[in-house]
Residue, then its C-alpha position, 0 to 999 in steps of 0.5 A: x132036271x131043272x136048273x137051281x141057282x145058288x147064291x150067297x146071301x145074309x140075312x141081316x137086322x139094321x135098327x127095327x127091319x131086317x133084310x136079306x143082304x146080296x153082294x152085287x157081284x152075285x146077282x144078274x147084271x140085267x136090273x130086270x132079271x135082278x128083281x124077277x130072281x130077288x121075288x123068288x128068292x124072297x117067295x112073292x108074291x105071297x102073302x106068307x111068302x112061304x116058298x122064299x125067305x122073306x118074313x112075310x111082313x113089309x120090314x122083313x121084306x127087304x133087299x140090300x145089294x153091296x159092292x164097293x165103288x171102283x178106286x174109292x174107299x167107298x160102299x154102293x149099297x141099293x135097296x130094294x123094298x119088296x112087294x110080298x102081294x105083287x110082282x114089285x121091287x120098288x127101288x125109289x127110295x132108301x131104308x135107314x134102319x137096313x143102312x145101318x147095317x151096310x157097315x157091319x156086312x161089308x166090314x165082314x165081307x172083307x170090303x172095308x177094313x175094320x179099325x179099332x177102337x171106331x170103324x167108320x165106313x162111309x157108304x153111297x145110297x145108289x137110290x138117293x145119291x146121298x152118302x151115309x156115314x156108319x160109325x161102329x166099335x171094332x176090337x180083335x179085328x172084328x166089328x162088336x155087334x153085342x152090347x148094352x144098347x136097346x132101341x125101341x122096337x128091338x127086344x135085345x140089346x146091341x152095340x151102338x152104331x151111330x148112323x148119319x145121313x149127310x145132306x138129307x134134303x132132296x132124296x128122291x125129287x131134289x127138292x126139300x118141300x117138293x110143292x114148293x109150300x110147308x103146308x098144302x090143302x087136298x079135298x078127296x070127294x067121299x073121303x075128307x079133307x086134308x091138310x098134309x106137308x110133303x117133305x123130301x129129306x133121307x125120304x119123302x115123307x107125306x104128314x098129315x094131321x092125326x085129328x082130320x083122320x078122326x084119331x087121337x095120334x097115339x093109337x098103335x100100328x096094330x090098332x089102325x091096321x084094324x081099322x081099314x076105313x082109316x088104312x083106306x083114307x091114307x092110302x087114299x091121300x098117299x096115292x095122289x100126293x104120289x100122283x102129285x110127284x109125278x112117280x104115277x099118273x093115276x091113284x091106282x098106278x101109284x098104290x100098284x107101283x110106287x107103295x113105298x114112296x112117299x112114305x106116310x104118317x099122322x102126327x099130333x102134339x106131344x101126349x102120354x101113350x102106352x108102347x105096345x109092351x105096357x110102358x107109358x110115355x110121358x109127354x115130357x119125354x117126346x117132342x111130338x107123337x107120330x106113326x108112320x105106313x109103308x107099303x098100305x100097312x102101318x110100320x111096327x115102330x118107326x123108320x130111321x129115314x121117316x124119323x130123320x125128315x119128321x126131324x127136318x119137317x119140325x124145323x121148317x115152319x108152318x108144316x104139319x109137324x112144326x105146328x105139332x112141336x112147336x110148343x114143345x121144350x126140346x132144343x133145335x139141335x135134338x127132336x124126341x119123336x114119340x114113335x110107337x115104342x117109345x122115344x126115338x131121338x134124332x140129332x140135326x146139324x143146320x145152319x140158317x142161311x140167307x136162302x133158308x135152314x140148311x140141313x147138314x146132317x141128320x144122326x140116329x144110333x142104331x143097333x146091328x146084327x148078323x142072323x145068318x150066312x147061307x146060300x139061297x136055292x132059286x130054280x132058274x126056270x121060274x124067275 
């Protein structure tokens, strides 16, 4: 009889994704054998992922490993995007949605005290190097996941979570605008022409202009998605922008490779739209209009570290999106971006330096929630 692994897990919503949440101590040590078991235990590669417990759906495929740093009372937290059509893990960059979650899973693990009437953890992304501060209501010992606030995206209500990234610029290529240029120009033979801006700040984040991909801008994820002709050209921009940052060295090893970084959406000025559930969005209401795709396909709502460097691109001038809001009446400190369910609203602090705009920190407010503790089943002799 073959052997079965059996490790505990939680199955965890941060913001608009959702993932399966491991302490580090319970996995492999070896990072190769890490992911193989990660892959089984989520049933990729499968388009269904059937046989795992994964969702079948780039936010739902999702891994977030926990421990606590040695002698600090800090969390190491690593994501991990799961690919559900091949054999990837990909490790590059991080998930804000799922990191606002961190807090609430290790305050349960027992890894950080929990205070009242505020718990503040603060946490160390292994894949940014960047900290991230997790602010949460606590009472009878225990962080308070119920209560009044919704989010767009998210159909129930939750305690509010205020999630901050500290120092955002540089994730993954240490560099804000890693072209050195706010804007830069790539013609694809056969494909179109592009104005885009590639951006660093909690992730990389390629903009592009709605109109040049022949879209209005406020066309939902699920609308796109059936157009693959338009899938195909940002992918096909991605991918050599990727090649560009040195993560691939051909446009098919980047989409193979590397699907999550850089990220990718179109953005245009601020106009009305309707949210996938029947509501209209005024202009007045947003500072711009912007979708965003992950891993070829389009995110559902809107990514909490897309948003953060959408918010940091709308204050460097002369990129894609501060030419989309630079008309618009919202004030330097707070941006309203118009992500497919509505307004999603991000807080900067900055100071303007000799040496440029300096970003300090960048805060959403998120909702949380434990769905399940369990124990995942693997058979060891298929990872």
């Amino acid at each position: 009889m073959s052997k079965v692994l059996k490790v505990p897990c939680s199955i965890v919503r941060g913001g608009t994704s959702k993932g399966i949440f491991f302490k580090s101590d319970n996995l492999p040590n070896d990072p190769e054998e890490r992911a193989r078991f990660i892959l089984r235990a989520f049933g990729s590669p499968d388009l269904r992922q059937i046989d795992g417990l994964a969702g079948a759906n780039s936010l739902t495929s999702k891994v977030a490993i926990i421990g606590k740093r040695n002698d600090e009372n800090v969390i190491d937290y690593t994501f991990g995007q799961v690919s559900i059509t091949s054999k990837v893990v990909d490790w590059t960059g991080n998930c804000g949605n799922l990191s606002s979650a961190v807090g609430l899973f290790a305050a349960g693990e027992g890894l950080v005290p929990v205070e009242e009437p505020f718990t503040k953890v603060c946490v160390f992304n292994t894949n940014t190097k960047k900290n991230i501060y997790i602010t949460m209501p606590a009472s009878d010992g225990k962080i308070e996941e119920n209560g009044d606030m919704v989010i767009p995206g998210v159909p129930f209500p939750g305690a509010p979570f205020l999630v901050e990234f500290e120092d955002p610029s540089g994730s993954v290529t240490q560099k804000l605008l890693p072209t050195g240029h706010p804007v830069d120009f790539l013609e694809i033979p056969g494909v179109g022409n592009f104005h885009y801006s590639l951006v660093d700040a909690a992730n990389p984040v390629v903009f592009l202009r709605a109109e040049e991909l022949g879209l209005e801008g406020i066309e939902l994820p699920e609308a796109i998605e059936k157009r693959t002709d338009k899938l195909e050209m940002i992918e096909a921009v991605r991918s050599r922008v990727c090649v560009q940052m040195g993560l691939a060295e051909t446009p098919a090893e980047a989409t193979r490779l590397s699907p999550a970084i850089p990220k990718i959406g179109f953005v245009t000025k601020a106009k009305p739209y309707v949210t996938p559930d029947g509501k209209t969005v005024n202009e007045e209401q947003v500072d711009l209009v912007a979708r965003l795709a992950s891993m070829q396909k389009m995110h559902r709502a809107y990514m909490v570290t897309g948003a953060i460097c959408t918010a940091v691109a709308s204050r460097i001038e002369g990129t894609v999106v501060w030419d989309a809001t630079r008309d618009a009446t919202g004030t330097a400190e707070k941006v309203r971006i118009g992500q497919p369910y509505g307004p999603m609203e991000v807080s900067l602090t900055m100071n303007n330096r000799e040496d440029g705009l300096k970003f300090e920190r960048a805060g959403v407010w998120r909702t949380a929630r434990k769905i399940m503790d369990g124990v995942v089943f693997v058979p060891a002799d298929q990872i």
